[in-house]
N, C-alpha and C positions, 0 to 999 in steps of 0.2 A: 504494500500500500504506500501510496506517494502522502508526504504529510501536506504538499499542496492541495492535492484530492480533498483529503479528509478538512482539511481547512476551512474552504471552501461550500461543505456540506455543514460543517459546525454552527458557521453564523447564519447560516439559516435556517438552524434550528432555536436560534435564539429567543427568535420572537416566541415561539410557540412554548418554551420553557418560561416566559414572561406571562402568558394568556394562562398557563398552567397555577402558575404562583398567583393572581389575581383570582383565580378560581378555586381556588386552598382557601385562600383566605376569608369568602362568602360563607359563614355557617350553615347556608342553603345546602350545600353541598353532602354534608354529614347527614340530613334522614335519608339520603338514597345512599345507602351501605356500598351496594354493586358498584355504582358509576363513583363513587369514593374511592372504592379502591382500585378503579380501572385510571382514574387521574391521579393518584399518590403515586401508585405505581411507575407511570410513565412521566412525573416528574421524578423521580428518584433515579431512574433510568438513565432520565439527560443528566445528570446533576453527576454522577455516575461516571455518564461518558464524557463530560468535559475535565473534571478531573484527573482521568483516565490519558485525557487526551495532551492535557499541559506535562502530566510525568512522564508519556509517552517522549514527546519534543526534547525535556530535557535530557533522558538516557539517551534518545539520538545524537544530540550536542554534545555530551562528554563522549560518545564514540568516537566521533570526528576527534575534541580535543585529544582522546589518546593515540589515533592515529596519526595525527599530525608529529604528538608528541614523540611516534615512533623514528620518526622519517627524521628527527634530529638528535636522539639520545642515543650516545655510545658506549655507554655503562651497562656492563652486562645485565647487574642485578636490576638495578631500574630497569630493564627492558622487559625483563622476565616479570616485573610487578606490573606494569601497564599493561602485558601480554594478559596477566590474569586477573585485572580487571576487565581487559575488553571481554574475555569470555565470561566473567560474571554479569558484564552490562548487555553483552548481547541473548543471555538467557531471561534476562528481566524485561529488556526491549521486544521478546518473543511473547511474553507470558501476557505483556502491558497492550500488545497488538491481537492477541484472544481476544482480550476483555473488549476491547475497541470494535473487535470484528463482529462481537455478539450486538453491543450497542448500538452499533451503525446501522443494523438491520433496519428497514423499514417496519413500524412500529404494525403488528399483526392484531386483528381482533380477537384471538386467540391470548392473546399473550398475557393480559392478567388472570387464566382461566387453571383451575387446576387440571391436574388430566385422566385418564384410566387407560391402562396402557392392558391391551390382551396378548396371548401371545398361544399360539396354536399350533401342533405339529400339521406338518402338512404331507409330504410324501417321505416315504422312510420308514415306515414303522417305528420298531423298538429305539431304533438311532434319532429318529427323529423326533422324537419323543423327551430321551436322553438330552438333546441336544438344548431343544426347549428349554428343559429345567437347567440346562445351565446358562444359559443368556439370561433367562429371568435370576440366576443367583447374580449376574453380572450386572445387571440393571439396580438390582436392589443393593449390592454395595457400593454402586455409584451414587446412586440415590440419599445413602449414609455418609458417605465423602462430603456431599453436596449438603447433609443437614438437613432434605427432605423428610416430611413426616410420611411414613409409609404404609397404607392399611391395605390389608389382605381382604379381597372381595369374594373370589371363588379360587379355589383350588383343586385340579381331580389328579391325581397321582396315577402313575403308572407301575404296573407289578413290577420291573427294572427299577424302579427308582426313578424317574424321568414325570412327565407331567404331560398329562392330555388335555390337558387345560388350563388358563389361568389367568385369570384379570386382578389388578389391583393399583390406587389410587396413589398420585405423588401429589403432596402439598406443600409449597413452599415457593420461593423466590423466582425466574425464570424456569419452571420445571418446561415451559411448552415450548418456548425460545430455545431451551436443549435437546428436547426427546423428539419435536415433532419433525424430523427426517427420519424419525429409524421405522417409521412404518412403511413396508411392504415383505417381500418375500427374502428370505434372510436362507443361504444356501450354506453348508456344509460339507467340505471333504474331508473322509481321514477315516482309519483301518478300525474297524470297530472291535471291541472287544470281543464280542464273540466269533470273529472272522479268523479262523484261523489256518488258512491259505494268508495272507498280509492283502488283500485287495481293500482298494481307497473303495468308498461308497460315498455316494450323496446325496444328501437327505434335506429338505427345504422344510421351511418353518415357517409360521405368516405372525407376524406384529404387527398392532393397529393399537397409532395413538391418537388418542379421542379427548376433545376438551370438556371439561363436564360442563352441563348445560344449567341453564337456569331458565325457571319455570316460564319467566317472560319473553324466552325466546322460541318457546314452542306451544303452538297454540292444539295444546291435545285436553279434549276432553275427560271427563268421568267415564263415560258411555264408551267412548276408543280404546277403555282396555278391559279385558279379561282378566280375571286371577282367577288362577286354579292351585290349589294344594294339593301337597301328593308325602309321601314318606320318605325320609331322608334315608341312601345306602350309602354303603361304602362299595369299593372294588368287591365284581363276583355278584353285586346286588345283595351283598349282606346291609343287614339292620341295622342304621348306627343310633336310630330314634326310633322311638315305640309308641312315636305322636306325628301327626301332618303337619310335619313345618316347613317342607320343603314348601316354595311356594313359584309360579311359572305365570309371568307377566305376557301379555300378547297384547302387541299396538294391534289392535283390529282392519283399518284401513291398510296397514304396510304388510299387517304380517308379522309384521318383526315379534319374534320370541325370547325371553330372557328366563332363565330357571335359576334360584340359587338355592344351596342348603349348606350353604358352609356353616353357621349360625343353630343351634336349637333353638331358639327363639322365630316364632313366624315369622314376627313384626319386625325384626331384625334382616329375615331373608325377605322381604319383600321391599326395604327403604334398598336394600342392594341392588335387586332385579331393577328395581325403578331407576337407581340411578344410573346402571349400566343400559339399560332401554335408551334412557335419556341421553345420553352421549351417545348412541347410537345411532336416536335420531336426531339430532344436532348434526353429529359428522353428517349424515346422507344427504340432510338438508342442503347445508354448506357444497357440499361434491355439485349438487343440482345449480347452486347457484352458479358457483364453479364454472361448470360446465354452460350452464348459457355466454360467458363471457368470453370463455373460448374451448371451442369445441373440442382441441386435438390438446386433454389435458396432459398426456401422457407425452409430449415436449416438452412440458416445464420441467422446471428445474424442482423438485422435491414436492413434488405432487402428493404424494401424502397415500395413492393407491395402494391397497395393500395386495393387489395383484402386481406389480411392480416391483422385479427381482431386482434386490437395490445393492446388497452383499452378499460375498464368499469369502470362508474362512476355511481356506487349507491349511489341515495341523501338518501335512507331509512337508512343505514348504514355508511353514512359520508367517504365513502371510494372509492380511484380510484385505479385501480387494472391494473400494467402492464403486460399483459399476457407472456409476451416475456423473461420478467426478474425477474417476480417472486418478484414485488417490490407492495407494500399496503401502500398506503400515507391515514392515515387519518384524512383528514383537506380538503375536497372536497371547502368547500366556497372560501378558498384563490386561491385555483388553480384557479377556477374558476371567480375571480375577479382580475387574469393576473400574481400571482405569481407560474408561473411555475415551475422556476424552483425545487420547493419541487420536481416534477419527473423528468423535464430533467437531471438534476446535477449529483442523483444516477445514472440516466440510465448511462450518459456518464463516469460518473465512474467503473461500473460493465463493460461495453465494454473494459475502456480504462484496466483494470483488466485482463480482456480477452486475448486482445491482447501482453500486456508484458508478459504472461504468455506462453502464444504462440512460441512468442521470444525468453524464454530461451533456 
């Protein structure tokens, strides 16, 4: 990123962190909770990225200084001390240009939304399954990295140890601004355990992250849903309740069906069902509108389609591969034990790239 560019884009966000501040300041603003926190939010953001953006300029500045400084000092040791400040300054200047690359995004109606994130074996069987359960162990110690509060919605385990299913909710600070490119089909190579000839197998997975919706933005009736109760099992259809608390939501008009029983409590698996419907239908909605603005979604850049193979992670080759952006991280183990961001960061970088570019 040119710090011209980003200059540039700064002051003309000024006004609008100005318009922000004036509207803080009206106590009108505090009985509507929602749009409260959708304007706190996004003044905290700029506020954020302009800071962000002054200590970014400075670390660049002492770069140059110590470069310059290189080009005339002949003292061994002095050289070797500037040498290891520029690589302290250039790891800060890396870290400082994240933070920027996140900020710079064009500000998304999503983004003060908390999310639900699902994630589904798809082709594979038992690997794919496997696999599942371990991006979701990846996501949820990112999620803990990150200081996100994390609640478990539904969970169905597989006789392996792996997960046939599994939705659950991130709350916190940017959670949608981070997670919402890793929806689509997420591919996997690598010798499965029970393979025992050594052959690579690949098994795909589907992620779908969803912003949770609020009531005002979906005009669904009492009458548009069903509830049906049913007995809660475990794997094999054993008994895990000897009462109907399972409970199974149906948008009537769409279809759409939600079942949860992670909960004993009815009342408990049915605020789930509802909330997972709801984000459900939010995403669809959204896709629709989407889609009339322009047709051929599946050009854009992080479309959000959860048929859209977006990644692969060959363990054979230590490498995850984002198809979308043309980015090869090789260091699969960390990703995979929750330091994501080695891919999200770039990604939101090459987007946020994208878009200033766009701009001019």
């Amino acid at each position: 990123m040119r710090v011209e560019d980003i200059a540039s884009y700064i002051e003309n966000l000024r006004g609008r962190f100005a318009e922000l501040e004036k509207t803080l300041a009206d106590p009108a603003i505090y009985a509507n909770q929602a749009e409260c926190r959708k304007v706190s939010q996004e003044h905290r953001k700029l506020d954020e990225l302009f800071k962000s953006f002054e200590s970014w300029k400075k670390v660049l500045s002492e770069i140059e200084e110590n470069k310059e400084m290189l080009t005339i000092e002949t003292d061994t040791e002095l050289r070797d001390l500037i040498q290891l400040d520029l690589e302290n300054l250039a790891v800060e200047a890396e870290k400082l240009e994240g933070i920027l690359s996140m900020a710079l995004l064009p500000p998304d109606p999503n983004d003060a939304k908390n999310i639900i994130i699902e994630i589904r074996p798809a082709a594979g069987g038992d690997e794919a399954a496997l696999f599942a359960g371990e991006l979701a162990r990846a996501y949820l110690k990112y999620a803990e990295a990150k200081r996100w509060k994390v609640e478990i919605l539904e969970q169905n385990s597989s006789e392996l140890g792996g997960i046939k299913g599994m939705s659950f909710s991130l709350i916190g600070d940017n959670v949608y601004s981070c997670m919402k490119y890793e929806s689509g089909v997420h591919r996997v190579q690598r010798v499965p355990e029970t393979e025992s000839g050594g052959r690579v197998h690949t098994s795909t997975i589907t992620v779908s992250v969803m912003p949770e919706a609020e009531e005002v933005e979906l005009d669904v009736k009492p009458e548009d849903l069903r509830f049906d109760v049913f007995r809660s099992s475990g794997p094999g259809g054993q008994s895990v309740n000897t009462t109907d608390s399972a409970v199974r939501v149906t948008h009537i008009p769409t279809g759409l069906s939600v079942a949860s029983q992670q909960e004993k409590s009815q009342h408990k698996n049915k605020e789930i069902a509802l909330r997972i419907l709801f984000a459900r239908l939010l995403e669809a909605k959204q896709q629709e509108e989407q889609a009339k603005v322009d047709a051929d979604r599946r050009s854009q850049v992080g479309t959000g389609d959860r048929s859209e193979r977006i990644r692969t992670y060959n363990f054979p080759q230590n490498r995850v591969t984002d198809h979308r952006f043309g980015l090869n991280i090789f260091d699969l183990p960390k990703i995979m034990e929750g330091e994501l961001d080695l891919v999200i960061q770039p990604t939101i970088k090459i987007v946020c790239e994208q878009r200033l570019e766009a701009l001019k």
